[in-house]
C-alpha positions, 0 to 999 in steps of 0.5 A: 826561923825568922832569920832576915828582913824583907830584902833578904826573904826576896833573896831566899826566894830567889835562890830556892826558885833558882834550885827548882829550876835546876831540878826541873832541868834534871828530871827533863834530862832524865826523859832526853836520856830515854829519847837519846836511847832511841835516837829520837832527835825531834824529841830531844830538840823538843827538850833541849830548847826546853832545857835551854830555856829554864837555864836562861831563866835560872841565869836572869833570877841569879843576876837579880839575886847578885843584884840584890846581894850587891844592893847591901842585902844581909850583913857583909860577912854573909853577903860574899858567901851567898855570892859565891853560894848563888854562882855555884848553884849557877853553874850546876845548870850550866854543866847540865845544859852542856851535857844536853847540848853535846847530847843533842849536837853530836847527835851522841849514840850510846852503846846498849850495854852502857845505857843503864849504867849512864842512866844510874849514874845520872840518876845518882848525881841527880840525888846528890842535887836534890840532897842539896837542894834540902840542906840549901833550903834548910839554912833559910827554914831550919838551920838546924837540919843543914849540917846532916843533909852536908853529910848526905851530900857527901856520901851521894857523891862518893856513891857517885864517884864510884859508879862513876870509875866503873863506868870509865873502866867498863868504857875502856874494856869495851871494844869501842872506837877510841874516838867513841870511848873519849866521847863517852869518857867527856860524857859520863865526866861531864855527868860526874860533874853534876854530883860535884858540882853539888858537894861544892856548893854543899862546902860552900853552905857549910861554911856559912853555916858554921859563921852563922853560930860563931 
């Protein structure tokens, strides 16, 4: 739908090149598991920088976008809640480039029998993301199919939330160091965050969606 002008296309642009700039981050964190497993730190630098970079660039397309908002973009009861809906996409790539971060500096060693559970939760919370990535790009194509993405979203979440538990509980039963069991408790929270992150954003865009048919 034709919904704004020039200056807000660039802006919708801008946002959704924001979106899959997070996604390519997530699916190249989905390989710096793989290598983190086999403690193959020359490949998990080679990606962490990767990873570093697209997050600088993600950060430089939300500053242009803020700019453009603050330029007088959209009317004004709309331009406050894509300023908070484009910072709270941001943070999204933030809290994933950390988990690489902590990844590759701790030089993190994670246990073979909580590897495939960290795997399908982070998979899990990638999911929620990429729910929301749909409902996002949805309020600028069909608003109309924003509201049963939201709902999706949700329900990604809460799936995560529970892998989530169980994976804490399973940490804990273990026999593990507890200096090993924090680590991996920040870890897996951290991971957790990422699916959060998204329900977050998802009430933000719900918002906005229900002042657009008032």
């Amino acid at each position: 739908m034709n919904l704004f002008g020039r200056k807000e296309k660039n802006i919708s642009e801008s946002i959704k090149d924001i979106l899959k700039i997070i996604s390519e981050i997530l699916d190249t964190m989905s390989g710096l598991l793989e290598f983190i497993y086999n403690e193959d730190w020359e490949k998990t630098k080679e990606l962490v920088y990767f990873i570093r970079s697209k997050e600088s660039e993600a950060d430089s397309i939300r500053r242009e976008t803020e700019f453009m908002l603050y330029s007088g973009a959209f009317l004004p009861g709309l331009r406050g809640d894509l300023l908070e809906l484009v910072e709270s996409i941001d943070n999204i790539a933030d809290r994933a480039e950390s988990i690489a971060d902590a990844l590759f500096l701790q030089r993190m060693k994670i246990p073979e029998n909580l590897r495939r559970d960290i795997l399908r939760q982070f998979l899990k919370s990638k999911e929620t993301f990429e729910t929301l990535r749909i409902a996002c790009e949805g309020f600028f194509e069909d608003i109309g199919s924003v509201r049963e993405k939201i709902i999706e979203v949700e329900n990604r979440e809460h799936e995560e939330d529970s892998i989530e538990r169980e994976l804490i509980e399973k940490l804990f039963s273990s026999d593990l160091p507890l200096a090993n069991k924090l680590q991996l408790n920040q870890l897996i929270k951290d991971i957790g965050d990422i699916a959060d992150l998204s329900e977050d954003v998802s009430d933000i865009l719900e918002i906005i969606v229900m002042k657009r048919r008032m």
